[in-house]
mmCIF file of the N, C-alpha and C atoms, coordinates in Angstrom:
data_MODEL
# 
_entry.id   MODEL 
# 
loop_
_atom_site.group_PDB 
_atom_site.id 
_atom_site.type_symbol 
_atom_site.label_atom_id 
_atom_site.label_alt_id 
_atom_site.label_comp_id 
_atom_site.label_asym_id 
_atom_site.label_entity_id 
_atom_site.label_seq_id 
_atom_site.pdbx_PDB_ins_code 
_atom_site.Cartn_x 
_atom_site.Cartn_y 
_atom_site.Cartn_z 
_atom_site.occupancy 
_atom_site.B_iso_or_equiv 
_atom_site.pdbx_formal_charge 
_atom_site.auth_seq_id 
_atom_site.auth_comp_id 
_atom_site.auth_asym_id 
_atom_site.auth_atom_id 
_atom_site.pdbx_PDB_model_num 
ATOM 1   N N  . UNK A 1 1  ? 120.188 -95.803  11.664 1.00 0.00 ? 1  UNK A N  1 
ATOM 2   C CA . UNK A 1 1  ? 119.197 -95.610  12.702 1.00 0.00 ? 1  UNK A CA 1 
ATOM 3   C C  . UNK A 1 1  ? 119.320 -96.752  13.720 1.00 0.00 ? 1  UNK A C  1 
ATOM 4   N N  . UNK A 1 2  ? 119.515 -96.407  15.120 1.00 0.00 ? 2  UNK A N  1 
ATOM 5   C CA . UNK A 1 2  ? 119.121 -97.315  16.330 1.00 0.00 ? 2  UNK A CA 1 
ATOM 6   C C  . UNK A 1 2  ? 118.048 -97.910  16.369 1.00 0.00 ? 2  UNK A C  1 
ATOM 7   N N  . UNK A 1 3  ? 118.021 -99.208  16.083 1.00 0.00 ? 3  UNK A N  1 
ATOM 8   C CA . UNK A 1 3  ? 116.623 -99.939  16.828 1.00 0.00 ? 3  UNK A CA 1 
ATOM 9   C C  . UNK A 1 3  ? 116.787 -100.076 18.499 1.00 0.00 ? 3  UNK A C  1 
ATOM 10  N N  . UNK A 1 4  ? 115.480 -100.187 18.764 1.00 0.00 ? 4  UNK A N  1 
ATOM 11  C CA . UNK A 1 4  ? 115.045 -100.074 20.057 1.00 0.00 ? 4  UNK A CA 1 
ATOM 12  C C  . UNK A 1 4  ? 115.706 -101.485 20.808 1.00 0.00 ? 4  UNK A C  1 
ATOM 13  N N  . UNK A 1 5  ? 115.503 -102.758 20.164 1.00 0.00 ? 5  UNK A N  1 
ATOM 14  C CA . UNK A 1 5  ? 116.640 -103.560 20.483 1.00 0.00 ? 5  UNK A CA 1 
ATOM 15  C C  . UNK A 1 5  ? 117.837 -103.128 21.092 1.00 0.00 ? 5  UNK A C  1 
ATOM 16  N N  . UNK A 1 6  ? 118.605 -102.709 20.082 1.00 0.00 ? 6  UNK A N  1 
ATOM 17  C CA . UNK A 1 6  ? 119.843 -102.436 20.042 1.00 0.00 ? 6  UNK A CA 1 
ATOM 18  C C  . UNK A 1 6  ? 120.386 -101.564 20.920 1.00 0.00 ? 6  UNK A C  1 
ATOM 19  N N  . UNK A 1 7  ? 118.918 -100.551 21.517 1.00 0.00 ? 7  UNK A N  1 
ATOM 20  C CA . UNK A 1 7  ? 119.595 -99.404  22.218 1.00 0.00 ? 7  UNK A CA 1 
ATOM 21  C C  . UNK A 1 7  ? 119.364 -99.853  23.434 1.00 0.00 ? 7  UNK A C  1 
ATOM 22  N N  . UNK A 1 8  ? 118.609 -101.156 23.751 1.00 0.00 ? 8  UNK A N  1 
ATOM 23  C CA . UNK A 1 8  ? 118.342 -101.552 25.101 1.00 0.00 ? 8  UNK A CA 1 
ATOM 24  C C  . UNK A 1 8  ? 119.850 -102.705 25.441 1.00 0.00 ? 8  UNK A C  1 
ATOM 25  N N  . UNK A 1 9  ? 120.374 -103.236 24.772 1.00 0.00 ? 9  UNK A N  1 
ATOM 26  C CA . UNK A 1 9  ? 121.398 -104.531 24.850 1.00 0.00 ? 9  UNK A CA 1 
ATOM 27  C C  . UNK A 1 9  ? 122.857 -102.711 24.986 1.00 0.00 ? 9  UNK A C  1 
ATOM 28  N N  . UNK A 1 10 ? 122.825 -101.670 24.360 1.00 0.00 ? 10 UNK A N  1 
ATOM 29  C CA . UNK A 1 10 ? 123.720 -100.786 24.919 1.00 0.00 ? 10 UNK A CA 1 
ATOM 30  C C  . UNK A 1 10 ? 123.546 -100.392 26.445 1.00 0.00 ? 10 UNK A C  1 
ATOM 31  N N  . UNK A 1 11 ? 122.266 -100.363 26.708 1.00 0.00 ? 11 UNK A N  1 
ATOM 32  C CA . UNK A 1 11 ? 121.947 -99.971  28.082 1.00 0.00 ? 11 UNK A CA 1 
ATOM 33  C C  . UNK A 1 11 ? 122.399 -101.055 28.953 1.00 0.00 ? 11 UNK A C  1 
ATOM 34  N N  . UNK A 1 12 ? 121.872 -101.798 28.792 1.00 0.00 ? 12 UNK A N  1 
ATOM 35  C CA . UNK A 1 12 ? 122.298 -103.323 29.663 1.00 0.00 ? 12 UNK A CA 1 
ATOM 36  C C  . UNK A 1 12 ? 123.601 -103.497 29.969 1.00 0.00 ? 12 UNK A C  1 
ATOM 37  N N  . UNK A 1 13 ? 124.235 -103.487 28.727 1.00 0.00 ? 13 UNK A N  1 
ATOM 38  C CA . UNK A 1 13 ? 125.924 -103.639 28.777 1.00 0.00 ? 13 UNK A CA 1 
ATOM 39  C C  . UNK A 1 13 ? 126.828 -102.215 29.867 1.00 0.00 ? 13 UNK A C  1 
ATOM 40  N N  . UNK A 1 14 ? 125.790 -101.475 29.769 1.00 0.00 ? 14 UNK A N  1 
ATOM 41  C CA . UNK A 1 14 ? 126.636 -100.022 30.685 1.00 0.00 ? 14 UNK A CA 1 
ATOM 42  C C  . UNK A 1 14 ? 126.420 -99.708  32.081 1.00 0.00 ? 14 UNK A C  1 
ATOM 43  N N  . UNK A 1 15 ? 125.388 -100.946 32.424 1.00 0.00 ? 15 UNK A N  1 
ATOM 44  C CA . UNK A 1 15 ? 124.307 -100.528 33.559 1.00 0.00 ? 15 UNK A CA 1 
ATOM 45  C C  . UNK A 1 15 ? 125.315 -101.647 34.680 1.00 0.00 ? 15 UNK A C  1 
ATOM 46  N N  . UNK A 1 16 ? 125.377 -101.207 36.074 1.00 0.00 ? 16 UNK A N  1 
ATOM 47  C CA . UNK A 1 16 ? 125.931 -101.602 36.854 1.00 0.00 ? 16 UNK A CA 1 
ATOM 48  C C  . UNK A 1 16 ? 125.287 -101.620 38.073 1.00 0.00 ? 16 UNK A C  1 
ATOM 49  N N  . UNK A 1 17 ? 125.072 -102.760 39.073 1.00 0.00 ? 17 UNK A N  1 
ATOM 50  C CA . UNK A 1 17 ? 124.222 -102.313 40.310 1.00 0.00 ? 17 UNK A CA 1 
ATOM 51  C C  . UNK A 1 17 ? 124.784 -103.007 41.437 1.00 0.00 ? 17 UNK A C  1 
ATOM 52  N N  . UNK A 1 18 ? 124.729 -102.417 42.628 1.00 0.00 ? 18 UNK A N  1 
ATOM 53  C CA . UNK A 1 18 ? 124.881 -102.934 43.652 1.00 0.00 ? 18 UNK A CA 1 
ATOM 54  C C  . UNK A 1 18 ? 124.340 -102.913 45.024 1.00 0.00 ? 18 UNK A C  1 
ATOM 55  N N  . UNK A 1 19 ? 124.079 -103.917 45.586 1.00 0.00 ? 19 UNK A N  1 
ATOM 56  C CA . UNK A 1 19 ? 122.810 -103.782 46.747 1.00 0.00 ? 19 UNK A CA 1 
ATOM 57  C C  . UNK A 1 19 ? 123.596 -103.961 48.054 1.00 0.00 ? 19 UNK A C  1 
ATOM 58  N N  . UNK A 1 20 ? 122.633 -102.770 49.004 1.00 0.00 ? 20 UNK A N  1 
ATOM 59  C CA . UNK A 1 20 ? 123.559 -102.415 50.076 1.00 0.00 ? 20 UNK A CA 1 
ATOM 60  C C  . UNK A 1 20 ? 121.779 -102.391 51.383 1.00 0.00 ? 20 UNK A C  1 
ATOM 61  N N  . UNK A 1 21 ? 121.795 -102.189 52.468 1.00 0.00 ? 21 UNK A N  1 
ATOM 62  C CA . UNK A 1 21 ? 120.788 -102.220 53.292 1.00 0.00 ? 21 UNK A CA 1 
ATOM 63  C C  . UNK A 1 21 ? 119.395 -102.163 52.517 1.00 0.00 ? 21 UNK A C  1 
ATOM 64  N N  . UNK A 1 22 ? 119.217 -102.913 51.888 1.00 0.00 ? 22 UNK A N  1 
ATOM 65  C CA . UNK A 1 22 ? 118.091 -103.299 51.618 1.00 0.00 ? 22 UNK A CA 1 
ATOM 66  C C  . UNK A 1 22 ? 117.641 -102.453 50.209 1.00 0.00 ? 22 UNK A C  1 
ATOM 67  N N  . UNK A 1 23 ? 118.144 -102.140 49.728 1.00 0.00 ? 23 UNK A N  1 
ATOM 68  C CA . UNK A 1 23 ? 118.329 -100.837 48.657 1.00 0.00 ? 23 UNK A CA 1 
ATOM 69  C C  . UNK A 1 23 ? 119.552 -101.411 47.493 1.00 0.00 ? 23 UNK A C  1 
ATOM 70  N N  . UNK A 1 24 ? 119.135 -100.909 46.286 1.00 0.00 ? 24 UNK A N  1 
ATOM 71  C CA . UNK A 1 24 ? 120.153 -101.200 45.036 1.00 0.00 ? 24 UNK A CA 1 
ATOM 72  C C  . UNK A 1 24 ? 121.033 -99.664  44.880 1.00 0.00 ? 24 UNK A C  1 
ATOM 73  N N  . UNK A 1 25 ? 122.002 -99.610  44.093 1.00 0.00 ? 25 UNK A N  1 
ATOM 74  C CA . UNK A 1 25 ? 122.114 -98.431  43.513 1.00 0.00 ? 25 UNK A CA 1 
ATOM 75  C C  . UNK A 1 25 ? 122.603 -98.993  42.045 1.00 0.00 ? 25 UNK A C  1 
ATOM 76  N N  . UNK A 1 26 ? 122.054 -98.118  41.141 1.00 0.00 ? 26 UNK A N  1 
ATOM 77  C CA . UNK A 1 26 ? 122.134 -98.310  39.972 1.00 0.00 ? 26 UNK A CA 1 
ATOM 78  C C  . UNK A 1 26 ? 123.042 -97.251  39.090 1.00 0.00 ? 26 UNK A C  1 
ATOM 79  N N  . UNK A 1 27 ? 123.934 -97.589  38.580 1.00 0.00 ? 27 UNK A N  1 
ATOM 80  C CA . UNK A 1 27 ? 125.052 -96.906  37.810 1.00 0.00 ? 27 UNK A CA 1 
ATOM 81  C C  . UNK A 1 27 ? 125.372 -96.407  36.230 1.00 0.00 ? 27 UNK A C  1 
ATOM 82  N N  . UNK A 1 28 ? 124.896 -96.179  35.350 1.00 0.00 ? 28 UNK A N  1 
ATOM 83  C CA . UNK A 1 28 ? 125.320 -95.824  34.000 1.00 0.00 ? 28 UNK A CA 1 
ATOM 84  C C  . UNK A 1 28 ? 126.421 -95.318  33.640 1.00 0.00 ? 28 UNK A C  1 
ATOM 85  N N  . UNK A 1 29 ? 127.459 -96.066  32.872 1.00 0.00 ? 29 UNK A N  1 
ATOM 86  C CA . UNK A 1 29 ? 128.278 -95.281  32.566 1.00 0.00 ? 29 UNK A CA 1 
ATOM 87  C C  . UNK A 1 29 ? 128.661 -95.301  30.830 1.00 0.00 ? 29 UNK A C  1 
ATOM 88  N N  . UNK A 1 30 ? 127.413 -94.485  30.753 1.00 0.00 ? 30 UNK A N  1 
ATOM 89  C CA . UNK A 1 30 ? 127.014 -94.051  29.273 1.00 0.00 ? 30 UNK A CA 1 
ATOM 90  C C  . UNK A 1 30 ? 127.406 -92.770  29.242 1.00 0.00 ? 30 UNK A C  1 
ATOM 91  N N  . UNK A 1 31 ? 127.489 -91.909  28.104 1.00 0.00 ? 31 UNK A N  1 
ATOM 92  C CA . UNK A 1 31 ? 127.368 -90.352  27.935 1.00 0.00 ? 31 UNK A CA 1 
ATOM 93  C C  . UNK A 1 31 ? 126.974 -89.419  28.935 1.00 0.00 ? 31 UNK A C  1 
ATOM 94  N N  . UNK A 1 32 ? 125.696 -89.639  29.377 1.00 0.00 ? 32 UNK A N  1 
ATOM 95  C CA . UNK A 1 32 ? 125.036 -89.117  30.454 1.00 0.00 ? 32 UNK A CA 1 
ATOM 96  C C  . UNK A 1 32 ? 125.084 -89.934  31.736 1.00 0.00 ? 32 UNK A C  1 
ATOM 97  N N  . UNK A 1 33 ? 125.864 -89.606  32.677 1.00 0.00 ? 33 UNK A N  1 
ATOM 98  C CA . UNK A 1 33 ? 125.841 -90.490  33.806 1.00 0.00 ? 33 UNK A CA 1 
ATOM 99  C C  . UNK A 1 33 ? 124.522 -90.417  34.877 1.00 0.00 ? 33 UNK A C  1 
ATOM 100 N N  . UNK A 1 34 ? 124.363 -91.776  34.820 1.00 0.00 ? 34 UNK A N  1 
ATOM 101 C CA . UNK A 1 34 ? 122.602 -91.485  35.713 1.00 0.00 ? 34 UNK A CA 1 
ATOM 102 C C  . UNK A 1 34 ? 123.157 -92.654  37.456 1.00 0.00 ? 34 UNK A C  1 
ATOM 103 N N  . UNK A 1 35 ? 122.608 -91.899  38.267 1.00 0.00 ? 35 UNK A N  1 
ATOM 104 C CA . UNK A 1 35 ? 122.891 -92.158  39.412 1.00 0.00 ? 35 UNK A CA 1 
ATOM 105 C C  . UNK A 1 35 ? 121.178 -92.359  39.792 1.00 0.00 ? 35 UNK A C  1 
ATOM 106 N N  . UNK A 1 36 ? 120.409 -93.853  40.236 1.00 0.00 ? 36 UNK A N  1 
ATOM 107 C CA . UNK A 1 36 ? 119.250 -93.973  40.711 1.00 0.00 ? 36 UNK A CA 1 
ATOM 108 C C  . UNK A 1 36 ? 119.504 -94.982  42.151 1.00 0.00 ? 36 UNK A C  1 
ATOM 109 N N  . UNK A 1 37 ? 118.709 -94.407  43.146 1.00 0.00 ? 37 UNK A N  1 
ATOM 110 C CA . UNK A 1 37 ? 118.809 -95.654  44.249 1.00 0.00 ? 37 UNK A CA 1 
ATOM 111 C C  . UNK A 1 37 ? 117.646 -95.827  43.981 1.00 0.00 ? 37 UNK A C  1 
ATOM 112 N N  . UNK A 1 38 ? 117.307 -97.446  44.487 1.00 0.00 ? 38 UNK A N  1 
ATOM 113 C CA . UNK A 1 38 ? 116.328 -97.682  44.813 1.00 0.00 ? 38 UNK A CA 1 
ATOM 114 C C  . UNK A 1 38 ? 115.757 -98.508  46.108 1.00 0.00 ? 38 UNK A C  1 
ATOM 115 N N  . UNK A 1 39 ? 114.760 -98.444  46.708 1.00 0.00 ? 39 UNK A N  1 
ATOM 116 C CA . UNK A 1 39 ? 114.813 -98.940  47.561 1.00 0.00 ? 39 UNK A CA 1 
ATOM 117 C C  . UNK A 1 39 ? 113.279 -99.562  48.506 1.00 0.00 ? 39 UNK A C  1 
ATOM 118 N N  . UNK A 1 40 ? 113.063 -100.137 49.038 1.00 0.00 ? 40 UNK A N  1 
ATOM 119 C CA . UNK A 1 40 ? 111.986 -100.508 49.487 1.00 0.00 ? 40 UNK A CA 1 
ATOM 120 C C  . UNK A 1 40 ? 111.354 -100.252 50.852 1.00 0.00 ? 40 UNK A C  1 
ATOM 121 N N  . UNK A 1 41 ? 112.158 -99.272  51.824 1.00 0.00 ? 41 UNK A N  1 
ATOM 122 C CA . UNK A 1 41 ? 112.232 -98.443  52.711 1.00 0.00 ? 41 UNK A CA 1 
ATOM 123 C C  . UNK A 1 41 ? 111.988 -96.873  52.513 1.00 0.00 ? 41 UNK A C  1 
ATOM 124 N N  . UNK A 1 42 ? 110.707 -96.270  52.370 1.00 0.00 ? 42 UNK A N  1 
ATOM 125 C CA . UNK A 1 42 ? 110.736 -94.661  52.260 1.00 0.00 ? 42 UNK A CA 1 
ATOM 126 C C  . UNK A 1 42 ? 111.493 -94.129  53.238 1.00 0.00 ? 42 UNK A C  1 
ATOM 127 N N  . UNK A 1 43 ? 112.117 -94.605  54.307 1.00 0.00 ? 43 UNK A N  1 
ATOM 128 C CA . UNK A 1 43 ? 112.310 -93.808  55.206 1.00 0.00 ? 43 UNK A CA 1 
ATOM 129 C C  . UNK A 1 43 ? 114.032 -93.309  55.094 1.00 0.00 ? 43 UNK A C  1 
ATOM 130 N N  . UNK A 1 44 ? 114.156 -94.109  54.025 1.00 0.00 ? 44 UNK A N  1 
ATOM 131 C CA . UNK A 1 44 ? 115.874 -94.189  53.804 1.00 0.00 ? 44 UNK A CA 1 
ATOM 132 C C  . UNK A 1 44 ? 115.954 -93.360  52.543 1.00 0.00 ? 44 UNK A C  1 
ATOM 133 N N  . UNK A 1 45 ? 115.278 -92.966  51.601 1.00 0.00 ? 45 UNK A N  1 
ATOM 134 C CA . UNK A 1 45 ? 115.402 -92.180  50.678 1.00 0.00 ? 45 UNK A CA 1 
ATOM 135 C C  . UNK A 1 45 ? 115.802 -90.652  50.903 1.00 0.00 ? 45 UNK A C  1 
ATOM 136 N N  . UNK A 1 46 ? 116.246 -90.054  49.938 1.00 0.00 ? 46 UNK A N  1 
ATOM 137 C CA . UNK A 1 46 ? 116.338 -88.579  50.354 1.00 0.00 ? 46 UNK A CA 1 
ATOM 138 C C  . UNK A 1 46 ? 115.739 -88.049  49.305 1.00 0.00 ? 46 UNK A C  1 
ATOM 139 N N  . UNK A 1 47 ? 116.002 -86.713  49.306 1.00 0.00 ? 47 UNK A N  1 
ATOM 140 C CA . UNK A 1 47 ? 114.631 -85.547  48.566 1.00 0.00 ? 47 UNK A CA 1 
ATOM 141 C C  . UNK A 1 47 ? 113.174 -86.208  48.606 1.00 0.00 ? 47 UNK A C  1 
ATOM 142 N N  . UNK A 1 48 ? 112.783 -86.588  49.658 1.00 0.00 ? 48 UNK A N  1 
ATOM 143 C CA . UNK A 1 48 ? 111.263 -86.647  49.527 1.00 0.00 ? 48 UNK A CA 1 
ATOM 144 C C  . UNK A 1 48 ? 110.643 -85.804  49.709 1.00 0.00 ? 48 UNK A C  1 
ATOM 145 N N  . UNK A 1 49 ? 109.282 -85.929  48.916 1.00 0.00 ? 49 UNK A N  1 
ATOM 146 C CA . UNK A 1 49 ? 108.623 -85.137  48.215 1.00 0.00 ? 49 UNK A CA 1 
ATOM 147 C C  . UNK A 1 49 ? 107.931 -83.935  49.911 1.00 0.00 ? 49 UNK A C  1 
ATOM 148 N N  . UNK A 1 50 ? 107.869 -82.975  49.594 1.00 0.00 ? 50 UNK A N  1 
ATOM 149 C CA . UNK A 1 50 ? 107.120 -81.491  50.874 1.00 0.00 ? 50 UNK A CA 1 
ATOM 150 C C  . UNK A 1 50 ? 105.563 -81.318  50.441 1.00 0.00 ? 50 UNK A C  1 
ATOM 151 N N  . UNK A 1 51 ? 104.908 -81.099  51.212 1.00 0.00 ? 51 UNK A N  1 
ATOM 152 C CA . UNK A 1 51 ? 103.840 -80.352  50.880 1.00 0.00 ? 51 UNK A CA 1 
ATOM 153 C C  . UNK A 1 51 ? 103.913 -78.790  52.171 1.00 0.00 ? 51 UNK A C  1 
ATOM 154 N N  . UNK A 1 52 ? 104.071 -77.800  51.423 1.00 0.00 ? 52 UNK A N  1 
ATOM 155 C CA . UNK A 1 52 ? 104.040 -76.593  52.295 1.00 0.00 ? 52 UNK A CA 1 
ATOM 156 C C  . UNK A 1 52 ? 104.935 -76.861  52.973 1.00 0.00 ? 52 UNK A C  1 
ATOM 157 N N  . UNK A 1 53 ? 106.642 -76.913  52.710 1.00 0.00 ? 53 UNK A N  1 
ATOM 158 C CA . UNK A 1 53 ? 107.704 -77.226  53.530 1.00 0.00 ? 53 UNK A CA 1 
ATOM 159 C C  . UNK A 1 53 ? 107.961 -78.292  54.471 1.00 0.00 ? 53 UNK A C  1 
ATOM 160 N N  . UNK A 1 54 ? 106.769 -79.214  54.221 1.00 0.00 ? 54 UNK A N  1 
ATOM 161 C CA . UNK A 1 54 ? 106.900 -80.017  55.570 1.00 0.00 ? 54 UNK A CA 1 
ATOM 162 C C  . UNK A 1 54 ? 107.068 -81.695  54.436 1.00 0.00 ? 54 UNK A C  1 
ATOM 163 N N  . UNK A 1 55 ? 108.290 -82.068  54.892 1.00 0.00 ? 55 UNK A N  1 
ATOM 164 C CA . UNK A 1 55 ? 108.557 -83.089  54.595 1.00 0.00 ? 55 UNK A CA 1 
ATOM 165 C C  . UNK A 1 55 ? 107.952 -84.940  54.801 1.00 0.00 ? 55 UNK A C  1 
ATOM 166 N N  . UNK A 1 56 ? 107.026 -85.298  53.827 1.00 0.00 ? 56 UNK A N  1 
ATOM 167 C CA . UNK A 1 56 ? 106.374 -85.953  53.629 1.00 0.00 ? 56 UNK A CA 1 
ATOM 168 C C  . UNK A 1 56 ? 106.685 -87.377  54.021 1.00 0.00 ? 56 UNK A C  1 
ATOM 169 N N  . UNK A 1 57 ? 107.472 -87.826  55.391 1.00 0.00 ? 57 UNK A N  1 
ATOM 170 C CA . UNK A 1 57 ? 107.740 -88.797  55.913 1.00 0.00 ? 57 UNK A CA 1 
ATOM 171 C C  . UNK A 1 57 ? 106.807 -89.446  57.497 1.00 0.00 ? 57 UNK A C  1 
ATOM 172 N N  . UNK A 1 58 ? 106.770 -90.482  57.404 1.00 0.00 ? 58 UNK A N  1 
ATOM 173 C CA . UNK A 1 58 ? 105.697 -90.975  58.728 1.00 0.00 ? 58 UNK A CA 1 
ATOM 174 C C  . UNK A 1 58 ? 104.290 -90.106  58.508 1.00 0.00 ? 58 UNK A C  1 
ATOM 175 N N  . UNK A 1 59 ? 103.420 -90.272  59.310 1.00 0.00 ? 59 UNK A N  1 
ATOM 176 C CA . UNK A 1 59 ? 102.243 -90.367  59.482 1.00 0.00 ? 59 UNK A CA 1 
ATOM 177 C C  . UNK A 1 59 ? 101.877 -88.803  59.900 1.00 0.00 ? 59 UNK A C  1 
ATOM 178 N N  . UNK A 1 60 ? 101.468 -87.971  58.654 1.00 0.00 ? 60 UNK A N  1 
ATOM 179 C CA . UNK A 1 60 ? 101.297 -86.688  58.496 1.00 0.00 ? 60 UNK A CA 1 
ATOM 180 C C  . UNK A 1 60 ? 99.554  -86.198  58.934 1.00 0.00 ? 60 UNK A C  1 
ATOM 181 N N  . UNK A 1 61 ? 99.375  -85.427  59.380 1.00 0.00 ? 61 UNK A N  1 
ATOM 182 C CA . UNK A 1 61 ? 97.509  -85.077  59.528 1.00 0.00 ? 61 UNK A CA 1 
ATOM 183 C C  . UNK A 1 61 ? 97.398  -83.595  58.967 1.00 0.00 ? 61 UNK A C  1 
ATOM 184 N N  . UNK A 1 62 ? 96.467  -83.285  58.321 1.00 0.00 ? 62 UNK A N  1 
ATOM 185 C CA . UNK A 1 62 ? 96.144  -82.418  57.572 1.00 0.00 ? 62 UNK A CA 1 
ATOM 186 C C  . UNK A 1 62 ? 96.940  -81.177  57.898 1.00 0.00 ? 62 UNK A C  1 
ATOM 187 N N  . UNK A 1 63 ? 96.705  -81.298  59.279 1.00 0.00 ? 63 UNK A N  1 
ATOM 188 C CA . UNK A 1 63 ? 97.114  -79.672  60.216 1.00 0.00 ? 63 UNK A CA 1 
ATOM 189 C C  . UNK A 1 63 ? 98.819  -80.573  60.267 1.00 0.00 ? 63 UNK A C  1 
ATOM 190 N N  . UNK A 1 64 ? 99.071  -80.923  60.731 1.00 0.00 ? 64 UNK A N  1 
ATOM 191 C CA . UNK A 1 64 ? 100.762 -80.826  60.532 1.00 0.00 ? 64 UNK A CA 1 
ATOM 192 C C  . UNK A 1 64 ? 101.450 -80.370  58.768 1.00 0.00 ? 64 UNK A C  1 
ATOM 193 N N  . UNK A 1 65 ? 100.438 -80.617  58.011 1.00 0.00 ? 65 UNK A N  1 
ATOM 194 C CA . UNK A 1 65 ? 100.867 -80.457  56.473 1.00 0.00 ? 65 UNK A CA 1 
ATOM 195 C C  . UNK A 1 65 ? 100.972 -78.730  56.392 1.00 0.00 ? 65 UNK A C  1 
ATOM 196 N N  . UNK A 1 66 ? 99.850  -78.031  57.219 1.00 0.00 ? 66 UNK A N  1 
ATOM 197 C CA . UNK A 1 66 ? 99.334  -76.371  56.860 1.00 0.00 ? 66 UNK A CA 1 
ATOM 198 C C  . UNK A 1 66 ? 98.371  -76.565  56.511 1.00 0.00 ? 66 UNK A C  1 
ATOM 199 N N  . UNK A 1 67 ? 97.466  -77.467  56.315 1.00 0.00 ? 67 UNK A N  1 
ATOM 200 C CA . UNK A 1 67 ? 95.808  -77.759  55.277 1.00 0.00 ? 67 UNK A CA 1 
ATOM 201 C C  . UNK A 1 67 ? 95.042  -77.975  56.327 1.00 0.00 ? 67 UNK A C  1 
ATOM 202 N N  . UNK A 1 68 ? 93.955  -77.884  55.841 1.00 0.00 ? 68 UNK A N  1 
ATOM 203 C CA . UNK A 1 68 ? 92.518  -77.554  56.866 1.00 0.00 ? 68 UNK A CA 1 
ATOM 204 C C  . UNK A 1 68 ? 91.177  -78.592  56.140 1.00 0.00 ? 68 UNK A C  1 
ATOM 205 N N  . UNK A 1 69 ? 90.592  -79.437  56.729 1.00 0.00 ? 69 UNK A N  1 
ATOM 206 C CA . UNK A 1 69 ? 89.944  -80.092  56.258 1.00 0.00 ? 69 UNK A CA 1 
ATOM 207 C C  . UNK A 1 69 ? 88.803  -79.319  55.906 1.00 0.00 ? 69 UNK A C  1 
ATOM 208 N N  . UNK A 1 70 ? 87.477  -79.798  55.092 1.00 0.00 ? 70 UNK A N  1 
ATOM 209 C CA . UNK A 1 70 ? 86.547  -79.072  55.315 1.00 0.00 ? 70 UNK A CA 1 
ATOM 210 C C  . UNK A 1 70 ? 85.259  -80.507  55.202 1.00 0.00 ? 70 UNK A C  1 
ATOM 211 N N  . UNK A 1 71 ? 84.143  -80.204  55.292 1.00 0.00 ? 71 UNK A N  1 
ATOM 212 C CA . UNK A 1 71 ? 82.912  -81.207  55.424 1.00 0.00 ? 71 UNK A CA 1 
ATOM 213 C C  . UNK A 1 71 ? 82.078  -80.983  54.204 1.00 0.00 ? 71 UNK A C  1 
ATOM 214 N N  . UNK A 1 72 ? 81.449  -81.724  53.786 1.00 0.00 ? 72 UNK A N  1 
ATOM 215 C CA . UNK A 1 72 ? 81.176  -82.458  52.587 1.00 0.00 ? 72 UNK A CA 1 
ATOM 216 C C  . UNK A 1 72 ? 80.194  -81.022  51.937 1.00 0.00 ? 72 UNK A C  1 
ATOM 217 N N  . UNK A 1 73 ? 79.455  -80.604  52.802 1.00 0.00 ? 73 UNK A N  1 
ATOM 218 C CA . UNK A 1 73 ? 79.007  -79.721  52.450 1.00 0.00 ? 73 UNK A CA 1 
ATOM 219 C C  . UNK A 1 73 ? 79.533  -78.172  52.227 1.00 0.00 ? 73 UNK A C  1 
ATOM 220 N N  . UNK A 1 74 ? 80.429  -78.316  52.777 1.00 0.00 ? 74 UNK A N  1 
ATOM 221 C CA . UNK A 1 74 ? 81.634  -77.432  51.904 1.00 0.00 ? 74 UNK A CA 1 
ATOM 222 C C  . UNK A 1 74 ? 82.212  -77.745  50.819 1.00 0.00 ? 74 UNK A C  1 
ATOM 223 N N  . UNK A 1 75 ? 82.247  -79.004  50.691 1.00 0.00 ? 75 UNK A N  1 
ATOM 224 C CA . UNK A 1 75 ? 82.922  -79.335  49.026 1.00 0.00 ? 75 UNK A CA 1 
ATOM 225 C C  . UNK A 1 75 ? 81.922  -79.117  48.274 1.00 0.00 ? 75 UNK A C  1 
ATOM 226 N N  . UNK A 1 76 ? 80.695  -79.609  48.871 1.00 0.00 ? 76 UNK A N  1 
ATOM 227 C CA . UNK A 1 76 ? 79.657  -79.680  47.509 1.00 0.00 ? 76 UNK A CA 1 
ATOM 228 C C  . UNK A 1 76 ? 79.398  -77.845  47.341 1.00 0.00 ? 76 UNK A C  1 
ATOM 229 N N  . UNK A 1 77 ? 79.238  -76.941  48.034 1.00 0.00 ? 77 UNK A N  1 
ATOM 230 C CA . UNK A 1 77 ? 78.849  -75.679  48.182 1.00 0.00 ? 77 UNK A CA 1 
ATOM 231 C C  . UNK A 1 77 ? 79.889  -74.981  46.723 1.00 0.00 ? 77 UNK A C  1 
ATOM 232 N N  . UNK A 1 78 ? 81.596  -75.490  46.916 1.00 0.00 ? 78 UNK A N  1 
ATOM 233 C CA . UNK A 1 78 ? 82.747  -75.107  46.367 1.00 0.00 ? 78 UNK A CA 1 
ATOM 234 C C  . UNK A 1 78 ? 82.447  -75.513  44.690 1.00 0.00 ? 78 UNK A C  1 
ATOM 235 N N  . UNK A 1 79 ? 82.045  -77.160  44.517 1.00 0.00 ? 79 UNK A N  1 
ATOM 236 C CA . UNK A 1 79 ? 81.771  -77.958  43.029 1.00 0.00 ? 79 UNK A CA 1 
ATOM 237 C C  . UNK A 1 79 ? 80.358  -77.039  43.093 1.00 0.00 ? 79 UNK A C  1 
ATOM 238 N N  . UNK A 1 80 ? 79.636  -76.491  43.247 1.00 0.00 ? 80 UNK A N  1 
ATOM 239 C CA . UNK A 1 80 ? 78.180  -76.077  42.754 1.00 0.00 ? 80 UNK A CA 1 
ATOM 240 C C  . UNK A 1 80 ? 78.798  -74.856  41.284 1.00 0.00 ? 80 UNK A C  1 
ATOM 241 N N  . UNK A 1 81 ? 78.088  -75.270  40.127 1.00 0.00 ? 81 UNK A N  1 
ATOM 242 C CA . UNK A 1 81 ? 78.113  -74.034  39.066 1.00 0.00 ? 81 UNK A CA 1 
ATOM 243 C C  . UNK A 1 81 ? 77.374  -73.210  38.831 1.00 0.00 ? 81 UNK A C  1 
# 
């Protein structure tokens, strides 16, 4: 049986990184090859996250998303049981 030790000093030993515009990329070359960037810039990432097709970058308002605000007394009307 693997101790948890042991399986972290395998990880370590396989793990490779290298930093490029402000961003790492991180390498495994274990069994399963894992490809992660990381980075401290959202604007440089890719597949970020959509709401209703619209891609979740810079400064979004309800109506650019497809969503419609509503007033308090519409929420409370909606939570009433």
């Amino acid at each position: 049986m693997t101790t948890v030790s042991a399986k972290i000093a395998e990880v370590k030993e396989s793990v490779k990184v290298s930093v490029n515009n402000g961003g790492a990329t991180v390498k495994s070359s274990g069994a399963k090859e894992v490809l992660q960037v990381v980075t401290n810039d959202y604007e440089v990432l890719k597949n970020k996250p959509q709401i209703n097709d619209v891609t979740l970058s810079g400064n979004k308002s309800f109506e650019d998303l497809g969503l419609e605000s509503i007033t308090n007394s519409e929420l409370e009307d909606m939570l009433k049981i």
